[in-house]
N, C-alpha and C positions, 0 to 999 in steps of 0.2 A: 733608532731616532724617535723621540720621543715628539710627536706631533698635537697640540691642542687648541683648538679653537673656542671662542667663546663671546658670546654679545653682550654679558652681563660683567662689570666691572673691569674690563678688560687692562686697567694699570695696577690693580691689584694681581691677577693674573703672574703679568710678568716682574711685577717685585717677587713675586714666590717664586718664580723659575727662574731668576736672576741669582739668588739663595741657593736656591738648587744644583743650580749651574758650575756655582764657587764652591761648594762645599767637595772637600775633600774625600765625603764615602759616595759620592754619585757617580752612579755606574758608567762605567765607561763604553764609550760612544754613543751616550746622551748627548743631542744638542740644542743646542737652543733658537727656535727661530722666531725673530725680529715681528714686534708687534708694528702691521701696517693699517692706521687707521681708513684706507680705501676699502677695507675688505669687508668693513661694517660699514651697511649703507640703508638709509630711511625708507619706508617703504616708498613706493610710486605715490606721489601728485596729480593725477587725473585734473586735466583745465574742466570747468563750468560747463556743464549738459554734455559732458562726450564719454559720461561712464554708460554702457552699455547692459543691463543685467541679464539680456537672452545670450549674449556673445559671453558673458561668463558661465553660463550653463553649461557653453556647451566646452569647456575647457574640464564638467566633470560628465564627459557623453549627453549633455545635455541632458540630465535626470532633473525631472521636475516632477511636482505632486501630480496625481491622475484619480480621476473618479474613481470612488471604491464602494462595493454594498457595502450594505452595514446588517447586522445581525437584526431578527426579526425583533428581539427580546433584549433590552439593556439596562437592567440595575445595578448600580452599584457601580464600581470602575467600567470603565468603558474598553471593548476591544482595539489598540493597538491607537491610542491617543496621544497628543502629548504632555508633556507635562508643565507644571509641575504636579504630584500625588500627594493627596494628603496620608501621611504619615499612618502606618498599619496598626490592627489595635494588637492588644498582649496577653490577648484571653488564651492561647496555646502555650504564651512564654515568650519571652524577648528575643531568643532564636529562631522561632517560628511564627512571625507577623502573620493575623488573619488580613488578608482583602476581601472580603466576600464582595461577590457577584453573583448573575444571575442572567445568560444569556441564553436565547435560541436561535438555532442559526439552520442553515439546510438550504434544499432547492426542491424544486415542482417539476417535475416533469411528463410534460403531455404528446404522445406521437399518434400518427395516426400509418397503418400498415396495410398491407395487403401481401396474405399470406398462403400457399400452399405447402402446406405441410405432408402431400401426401396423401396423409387421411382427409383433409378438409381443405378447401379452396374457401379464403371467407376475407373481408376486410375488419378492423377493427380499429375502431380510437380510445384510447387509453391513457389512464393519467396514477399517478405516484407520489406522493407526496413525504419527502424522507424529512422527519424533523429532530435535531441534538438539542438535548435542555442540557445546560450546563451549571451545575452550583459549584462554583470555586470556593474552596474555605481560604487555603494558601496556596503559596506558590508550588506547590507538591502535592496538595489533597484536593478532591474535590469527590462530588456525589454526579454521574453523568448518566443520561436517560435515552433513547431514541425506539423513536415513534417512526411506524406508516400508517398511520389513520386510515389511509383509503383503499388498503386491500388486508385479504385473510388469509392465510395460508395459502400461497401463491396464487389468490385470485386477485386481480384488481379492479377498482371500478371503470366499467368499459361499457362500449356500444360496440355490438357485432353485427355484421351485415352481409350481409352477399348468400346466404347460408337459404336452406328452404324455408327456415324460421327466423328471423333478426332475432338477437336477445340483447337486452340491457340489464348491466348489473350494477349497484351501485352495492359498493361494500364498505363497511364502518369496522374497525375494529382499535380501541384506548386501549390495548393491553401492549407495554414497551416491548421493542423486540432487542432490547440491551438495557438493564437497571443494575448498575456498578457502584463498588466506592474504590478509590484509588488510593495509594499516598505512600510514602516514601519514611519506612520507621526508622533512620535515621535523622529525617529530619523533626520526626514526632519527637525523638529521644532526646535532643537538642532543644526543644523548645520545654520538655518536661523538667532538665534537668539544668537548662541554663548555660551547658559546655557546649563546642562544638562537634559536631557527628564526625567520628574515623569510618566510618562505613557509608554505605548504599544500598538499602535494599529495598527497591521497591516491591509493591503487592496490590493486590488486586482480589474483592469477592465481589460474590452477587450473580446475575445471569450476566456473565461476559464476552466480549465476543473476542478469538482471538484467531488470528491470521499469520499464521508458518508458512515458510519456504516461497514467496509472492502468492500463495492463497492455494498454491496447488496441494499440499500436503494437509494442511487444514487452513479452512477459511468455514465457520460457524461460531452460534453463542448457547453457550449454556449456563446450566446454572453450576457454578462451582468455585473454583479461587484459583490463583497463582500467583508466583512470586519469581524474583529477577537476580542474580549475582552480575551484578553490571562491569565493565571498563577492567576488567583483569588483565592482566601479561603474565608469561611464563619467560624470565630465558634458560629454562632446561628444555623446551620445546620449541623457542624461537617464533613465539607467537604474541605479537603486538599486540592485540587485542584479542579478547571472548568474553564473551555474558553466556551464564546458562541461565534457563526459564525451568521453573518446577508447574508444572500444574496436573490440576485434577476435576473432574465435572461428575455431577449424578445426578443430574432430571438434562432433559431436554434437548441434550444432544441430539445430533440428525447423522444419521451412517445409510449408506445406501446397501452396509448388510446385514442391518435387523431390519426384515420385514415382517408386518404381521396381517396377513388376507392382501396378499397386493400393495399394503398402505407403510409407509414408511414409521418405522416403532420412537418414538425421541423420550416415552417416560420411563423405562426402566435399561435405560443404555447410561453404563460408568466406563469414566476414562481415566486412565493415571500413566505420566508421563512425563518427558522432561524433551529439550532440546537444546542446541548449543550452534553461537555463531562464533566463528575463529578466525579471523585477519593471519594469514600464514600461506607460503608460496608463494608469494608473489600477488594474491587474490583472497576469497573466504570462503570458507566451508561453511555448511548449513547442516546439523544432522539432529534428526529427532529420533525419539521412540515412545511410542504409546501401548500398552496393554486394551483392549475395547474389553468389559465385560460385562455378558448375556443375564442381566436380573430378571427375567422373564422366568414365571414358573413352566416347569416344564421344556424351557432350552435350553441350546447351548449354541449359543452362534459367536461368541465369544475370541477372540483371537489377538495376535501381535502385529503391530503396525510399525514398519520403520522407513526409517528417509533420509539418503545421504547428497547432500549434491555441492559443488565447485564451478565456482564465476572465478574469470580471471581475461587477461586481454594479452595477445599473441603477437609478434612481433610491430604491435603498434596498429594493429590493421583488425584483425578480429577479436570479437568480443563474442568469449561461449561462455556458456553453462552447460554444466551435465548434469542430471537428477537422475537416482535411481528410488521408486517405491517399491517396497518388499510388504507381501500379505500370508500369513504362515500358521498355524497352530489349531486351526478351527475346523472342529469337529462336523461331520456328515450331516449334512442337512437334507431333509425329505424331498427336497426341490434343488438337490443339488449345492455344493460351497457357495456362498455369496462374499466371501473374500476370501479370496486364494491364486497368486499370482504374485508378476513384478511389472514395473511399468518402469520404463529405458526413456528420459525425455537428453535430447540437445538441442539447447536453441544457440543461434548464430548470428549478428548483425556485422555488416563491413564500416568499420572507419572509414569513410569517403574524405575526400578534399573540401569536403560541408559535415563536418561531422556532427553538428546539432541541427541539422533540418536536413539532412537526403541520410536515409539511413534503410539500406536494401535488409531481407534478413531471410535465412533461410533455417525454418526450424523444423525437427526429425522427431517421432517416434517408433516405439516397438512396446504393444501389451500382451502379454501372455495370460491366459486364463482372466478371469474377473480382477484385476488390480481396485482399491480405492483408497482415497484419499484418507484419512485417520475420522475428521469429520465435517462435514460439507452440507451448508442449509440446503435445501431444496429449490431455491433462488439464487441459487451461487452458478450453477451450471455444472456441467459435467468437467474431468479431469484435466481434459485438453485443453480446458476455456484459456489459456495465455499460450497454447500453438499457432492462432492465429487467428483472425477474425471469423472464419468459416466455421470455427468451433465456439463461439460466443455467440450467448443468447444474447437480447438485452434486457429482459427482466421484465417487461412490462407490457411489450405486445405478442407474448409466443414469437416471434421471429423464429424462423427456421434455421437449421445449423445441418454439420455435416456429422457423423457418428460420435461423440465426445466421451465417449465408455471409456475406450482404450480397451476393449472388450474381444480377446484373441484378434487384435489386429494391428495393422502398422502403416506408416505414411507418413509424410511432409505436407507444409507450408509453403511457399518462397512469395514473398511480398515486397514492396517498395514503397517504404512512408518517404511523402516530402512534407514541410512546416513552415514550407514560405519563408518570408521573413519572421516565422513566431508568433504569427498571427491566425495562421488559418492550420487545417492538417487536410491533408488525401490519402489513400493507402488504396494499393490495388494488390488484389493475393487471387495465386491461384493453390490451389491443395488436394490430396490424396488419401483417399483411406484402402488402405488392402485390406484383405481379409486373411484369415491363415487357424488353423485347428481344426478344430469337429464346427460345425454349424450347427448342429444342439446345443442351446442355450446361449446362442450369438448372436448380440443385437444386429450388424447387420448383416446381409442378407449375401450380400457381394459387394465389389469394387462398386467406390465411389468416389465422384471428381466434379470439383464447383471452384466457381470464379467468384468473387465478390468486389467489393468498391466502397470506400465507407469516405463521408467529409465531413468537415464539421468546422467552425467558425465562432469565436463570440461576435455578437452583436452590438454589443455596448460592456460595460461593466460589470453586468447583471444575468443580461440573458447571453445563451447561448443555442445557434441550429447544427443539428446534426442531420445525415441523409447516410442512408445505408440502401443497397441493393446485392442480392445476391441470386447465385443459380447453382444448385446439383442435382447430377446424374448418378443414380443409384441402377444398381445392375441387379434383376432380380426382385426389384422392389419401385414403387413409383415415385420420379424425377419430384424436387423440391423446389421452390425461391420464396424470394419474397423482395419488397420495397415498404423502406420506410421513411418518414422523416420525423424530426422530434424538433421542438424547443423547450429547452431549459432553463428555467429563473432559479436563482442562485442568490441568499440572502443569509 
């Protein structure tokens, strides 16, 4: 039965389906039904001051405009305005519209802690200042910059106190800890050539910062390039989607295994590597592989990094991941391998009957020998920092943690975030480190077990408070905590 509705000319309509109807090669059991003009009706009439515009809102969930910051820095187009735009120029080419801009955006944040770390019982207030310049050329290219002015190599500018000696530091430092160019040469080729792009390949040089597997496998920036094979499918493999990443770095990398006197080595450390993300099973696979190699005269610390891990969601109720890091190939070192091992992570969260704000989670590990990450700033924290809060620093007051090596040892998380209505967060965790191997050359010491408590809240548009408090018992070694609180302006 051939069924068609329409508002526009509706006796035109059915003279055609009238034709239709009669004509001798129409398929049969076509029928025809009858045009009723009740079925086309005007819109509503609303009488005189009874239209309502907050009762219409809320017919789409009541979404209305809400204060928003705005970027520190705004030339040229403006962040997420409306329009209308004035039309792009054609210095690239008519398929590649420049907009130039020119934005800075970031947040400040200043907490003040009190920390036992063990070695030192000391208070301090501390401040951070993360700042993104943005030069957009098009919608694909730009030149991107980021800056922390106010600390140097993981010091920041602080007040210390409680200590035999108060010390203040005020630290400066205008050299970017990210100076990138970006852009997509297919859509460069398209604006060179006037046709449109059959491809995608995005790329990337300069000192980059790039972040694999949620930052555990790598999260640093160095100096070097990389490039992308975006949005693939295979159906020889039955995989909906993969991108692979090529990259490669040779100054400034950070690996916690070239050391040179105690001190972390970043200018003669080369990386060459690739990774691949692949939609398949039901979930995606994440896997990389990096070579790290020792330009140091005189070394060889040199070796092969790999990282396989699978997210996917269990009969509607749990949500895992598994990762495994694998460290292999690297030769005898005077002080012993500094990468040699594998590190085993599962994390776990339950589906609840509030499944975007009560979200219990219980996550697991197992490190054998020294595992580490391919490569990882000095400010990123140690391996474990996404097992749980007991294993995250916060960057900015020394905050104390529980062992984050993964350094011959093993243990859980189990925590419970709630999100309110989406307004605020709480998270309470308790957690375990074992121990397990030789105790030569094992950060800790013994079993350890700490509680923590972390909230946090925006204030307005802008700002944001966080509180954090935590406590552990090291066996063998002396008990840790700390409290803190922070706020955060975000512009």
């Amino acid at each position: 039965m051939l069924n068609v509705r329409c508002s526009v000319f509706p006796s035109l309509l059915v003279a055609g389906l009238s034709s239709f109807a009669a004509d001798s090669t129409a398929p049969v059991g076509t029928q025809l039904i009858p045009y009723k003009p009740g079925v086309f009706r005007p819109d509503p009439v609303y009488p005189p001051n009874s239209y309502d515009a907050d009762e219409q809102l809320k017919i789409y969930g009541d979404k209305r405009a809400v204060p928003m910051s705005r970027p520190l820095i705004e030339l040229g187009r403006e962040l997420y305005r409306e329009g209308p735009f004035k039309p792009g120029r054609e210095f690239l080419g008519k398929k590649n519209l420049v907009f130039a801009n020119l934005l800075a955006s970031g947040d400040w944040r200043t907490a003040a802690a009190w920390n036992d770390t063990g070695a030192a019982d000391f208070g301090v207030v501390a401040t951070r200042l993360n700042l993104d310049v943005d030069l957009r050329i098009t919608a694909t290219e730009r030149v991107h910059a980021f800056f922390r002015p106010l600390d140097r190599k993981g010091e920041f500018t602080r007040v210390e106190f409680g200590r035999a000696k108060n010390k203040e530091e005020f630290k400066l430092d205008g050299n970017p800890e990210a100076l990138f160019f970006e852009g997509d040469l297919g859509a460069i080729g398209s604006g060179i050539t006037g046709h449109n792009s059959t491809f995608d390949l995005p790329f990337t040089f300069g000192l980059i910062p790039l972040i694999f597997q949620n930052g555990v496998w790598m999260e640093d920036a160095f100096v070097g390039g990389a490039f992308s094979i975006p949005a693939k499918n295979s159906a020889l493999f039955d995989w909906s989607n993969f991108d692979l990443t090529f990259f490669a770095g040779f100054n400034k990398l950070t690996s916690p295994a070239f050391v040179d006197a105690g001190r972390l080595s970043d200018d003669h450390v080369q990386i060459f590597g690739a990774t691949a993300f692949v939609e398949a099973n039901h979930g995606y696979w994440e896997a990389g592989y990096a070579y790290l190699r020792d330009a140091r005269d005189g070394k060889d610390a040199g070796y092969h990094n790999l990282a396989l891990g699978f997210t996917r969601r269990y009969f509607d109720r749990v949500s895992n991941s598994i990762r495994v890091i694998g460290n292999f190939g690297q030769s005898a070192q005077p002080g012993g391998r500094t990468a040699n091992g594998a590190l085993l992570l599962v994390e776990n969260s339950l589906v609840t009957s509030l499944p975007s704000t009560l979200v219990p989670y219980a996550n697991f590990f197992a490190g054998f020998d020294r595992p580490q990450s391919a490569a990882r700033d000095a400010g990123a924290g140690g391996v474990l920092k996404n097992t749980g809060i007991l294993f995250e620093t916060d960057g900015l007051t020394g905050y104390p943690t529980l062992d984050s090596s993964a350094n011959d040892t093993y243990g859980a998380a189990f925590g419970l975030q709630y999100l309110f209505k989406l307004d605020q967060q709480i998270v309470f965790e308790a957690a375990t480190v074992q121990v397990m191997g030789d105790a030569v050359g094992r950060i800790s010491q013994g079993a350890q077990y700490g509680v923590g408590i972390r909230y946090q809240r925006p204030l307005n548009h802008a700002w944001i408070f966080r509180a954090d408090a935590m406590m552990g018992w090291r066996e063998n070694d002396k008990d840790i905590s700390g409290v803190r609180v922070e706020l955060r302006l975000k512009f």
